[in-house]
N, C-alpha and C positions, 0 to 999 in steps of 0.2 A: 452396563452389562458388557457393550462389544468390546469397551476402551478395557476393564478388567480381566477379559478373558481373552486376550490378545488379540481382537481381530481390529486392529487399528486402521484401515483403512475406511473400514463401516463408520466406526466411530466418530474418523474426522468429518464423513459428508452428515451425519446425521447432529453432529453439534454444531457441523456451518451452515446446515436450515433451522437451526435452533434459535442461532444469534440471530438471523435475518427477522425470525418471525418476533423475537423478544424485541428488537432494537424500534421495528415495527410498532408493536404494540402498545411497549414501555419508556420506550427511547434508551438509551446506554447509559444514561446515571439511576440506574435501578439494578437492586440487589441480584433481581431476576436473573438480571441482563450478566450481570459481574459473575453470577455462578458457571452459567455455560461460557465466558470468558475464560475463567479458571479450568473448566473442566477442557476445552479444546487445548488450550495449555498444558493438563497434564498429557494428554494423546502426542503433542509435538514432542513433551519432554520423552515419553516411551518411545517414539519415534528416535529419538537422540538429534531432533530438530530444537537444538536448546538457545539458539536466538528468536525462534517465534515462540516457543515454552515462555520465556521472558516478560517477553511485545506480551503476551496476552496475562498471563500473572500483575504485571503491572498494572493494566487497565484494570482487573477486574480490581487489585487494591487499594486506586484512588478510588475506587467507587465507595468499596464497604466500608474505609476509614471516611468516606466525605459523609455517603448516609445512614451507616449503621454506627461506625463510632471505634475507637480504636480498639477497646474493651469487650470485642463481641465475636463468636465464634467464627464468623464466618471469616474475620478480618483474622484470625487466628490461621484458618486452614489456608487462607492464602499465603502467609508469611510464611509457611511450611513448603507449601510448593513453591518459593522463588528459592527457599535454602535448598531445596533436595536439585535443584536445578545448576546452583551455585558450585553444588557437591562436585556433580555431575563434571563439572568445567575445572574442577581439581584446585576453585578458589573458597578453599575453606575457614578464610578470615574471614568472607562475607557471608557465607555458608549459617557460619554458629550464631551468626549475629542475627540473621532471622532465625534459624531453629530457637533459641534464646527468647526471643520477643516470641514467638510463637507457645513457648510454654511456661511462658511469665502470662499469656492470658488466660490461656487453658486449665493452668493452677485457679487461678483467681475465681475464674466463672464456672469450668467442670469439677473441681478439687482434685485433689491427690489420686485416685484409685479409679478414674476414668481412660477408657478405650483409649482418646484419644492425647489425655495426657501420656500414655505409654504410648506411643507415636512418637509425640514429642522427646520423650526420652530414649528412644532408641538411634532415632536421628543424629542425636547428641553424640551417642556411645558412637557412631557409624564417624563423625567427624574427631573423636578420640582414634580410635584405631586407624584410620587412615593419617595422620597425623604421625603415630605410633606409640601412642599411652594405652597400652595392651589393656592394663589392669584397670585404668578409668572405666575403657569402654566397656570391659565384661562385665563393670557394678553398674553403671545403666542398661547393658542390653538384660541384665538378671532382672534388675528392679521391672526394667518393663515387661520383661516374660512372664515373671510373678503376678500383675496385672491383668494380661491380656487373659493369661489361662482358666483366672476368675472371672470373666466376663465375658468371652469370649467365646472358653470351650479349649481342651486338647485341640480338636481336630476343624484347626480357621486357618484360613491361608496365613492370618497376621502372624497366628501364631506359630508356622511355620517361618514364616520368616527370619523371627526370633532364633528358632532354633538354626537355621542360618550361618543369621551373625555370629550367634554365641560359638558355632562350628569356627568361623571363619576368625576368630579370636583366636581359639586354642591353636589351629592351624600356625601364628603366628609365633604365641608363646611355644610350640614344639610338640603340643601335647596330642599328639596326632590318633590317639584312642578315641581320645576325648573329641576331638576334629571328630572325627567318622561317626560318632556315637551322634552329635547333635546333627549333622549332615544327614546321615539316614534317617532321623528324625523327621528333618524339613522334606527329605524326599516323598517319604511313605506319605504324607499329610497330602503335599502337594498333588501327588499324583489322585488320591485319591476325590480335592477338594477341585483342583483345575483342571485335571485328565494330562492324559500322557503329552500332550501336544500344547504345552504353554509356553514362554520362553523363560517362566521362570524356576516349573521344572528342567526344563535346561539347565538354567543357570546354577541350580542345584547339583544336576550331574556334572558339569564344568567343575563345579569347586570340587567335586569328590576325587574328580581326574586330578586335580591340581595337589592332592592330600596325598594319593598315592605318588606322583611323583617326587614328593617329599618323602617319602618311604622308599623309593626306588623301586616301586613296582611298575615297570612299563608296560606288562600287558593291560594289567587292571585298569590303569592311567589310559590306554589308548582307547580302550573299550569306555569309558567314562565320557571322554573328549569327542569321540566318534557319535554318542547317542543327543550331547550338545548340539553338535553340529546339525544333524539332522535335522532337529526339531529348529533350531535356528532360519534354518536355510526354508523350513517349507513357510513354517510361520512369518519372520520378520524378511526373507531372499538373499539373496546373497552378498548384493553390496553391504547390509547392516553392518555397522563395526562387533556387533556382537559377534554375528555367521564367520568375520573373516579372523577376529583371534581365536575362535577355537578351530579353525580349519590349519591356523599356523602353528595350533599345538599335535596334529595328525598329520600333516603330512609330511613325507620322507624326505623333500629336496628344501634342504634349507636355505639355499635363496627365494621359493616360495615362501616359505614360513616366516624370513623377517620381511618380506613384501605386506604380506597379509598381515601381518604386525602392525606395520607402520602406517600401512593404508588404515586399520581400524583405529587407532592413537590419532593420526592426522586430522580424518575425516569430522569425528564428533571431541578430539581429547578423552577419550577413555584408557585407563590403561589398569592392569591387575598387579598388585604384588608389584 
């Protein structure tokens, strides 16, 4: 719940009494153990701490292939967290290749029209577009919108997501209506499913900032990028790479702004567009 709804500091101390008391118990070649492995893992990955994201991904994957098997869910979601991680670090040949083996399992054992296989395919579509196969990636993030909203619901953060990407597609192709239409989308969902103060309704208002100034609307753009920020800085603080590119897109003196640039690119390798 804490690691979901941003508050990742709770998260890290409550999944490192986790590990202690499982390792304790279970010892560390146990599934138990390899969950809260994965799960500290994904908190460093939201952290943009993506060499322990890693350290711990790993561990918990020798575990679930040595005793659950390679054909089994769990050995699935972890192969998902080492690509979203991989993303993340902007090496997207290793990226596909677990997103890939992650939904070569999930076909097999959840079939086609499962939550978590539309995960898997969005991921996919997320390493098309950043790649720049526009069209690829819109037929996976569609296929897996299609999915999520059957079992899901209109109104799930997943499915916000979706709407998102698919924003964040047409943004690309030019189709900047169609941007804003699924953008507001993800916005309304999120605010309503995560509240005003997540980072990834941020991340939401960032990209709409980032639409209008594809439109050359600066007011609109700066008020978008300004309400980013805010929620950035209280939530994740201000060194995060996230806090200091949307502060390089408001403020006025542009040798802060490529500072704040480069310090967030440096820091974790993130970079937009």
């Amino acid at each position: 719940f804490l690691r979901d709804y941003g508050k990742y500091g709770k998260a890290e101390e409550i999944y490192s009494r986790s590990i202690a008391l499982r390792e304790e118990l279970y010892g560390e070649e146990h599934p138990a153990t390899a969950t809260v492995y994965n799960g500290i893992g994904e908190v460093y990955y939201r952290l943009a701490d993506y060499d322990k994201a890693l350290e711990y991904h790993f561990k918990a994957l020798d575990i679930s292939k040595k005793i659950l098997g390679e054909n089994h869910t769990d050995t699935a979601t972890v192969y998902n967290s080492i690509g979203l991680v991989y993303h993340k670090q902007l090496d997207y040949d290793n990226a596909l290749k677990f997103y890939l083996n992650c939904l070569d399992i999930r076909k097999k054992v959840l079939g086609e029209d499962h939550t978590d296989t539309a995960i898997s395919y969005s991921n996919i579509g997320s390493y098309y577009l950043y790649t720049g196969d526009n069209n690829r990636a819109l037929e996976y993030y569609s296929k897996a919108l299609k999915i999520v909203k059957m079992t899901l619901g209109e109104e799930h953060s997943y499915t916000a997501t979706l709407n998102s990407n698919i924003g964040n597609v047409y943004s690309k192709l030019a189709d900047y209506e169609k941007a804003l239409e699924y953008s507001f989308k993800a916005l309304e969902i999120r605010k309503i499913v995560l509240g005003e103060e997540h980072p990834e309704t941020a991340s939401t208002y960032h990209h709409i900032g980032e639409v209008y100034i594809d439109l050359a609307e600066c007011d609109n753009a700066s008020m978008y990028f300004t309400k980013a920020y805010e929620i950035y800085k209280k939530v994740l603080g201000e060194n995060h790479p996230k806090t200091l590119l949307s502060y390089s897109f408001i403020t006025t003196d542009p040798e802060i702004a490529l500072d704040s640039f480069f310090k967030a690119f440096e820091t974790n390798k993130i970079i937009t567009n």
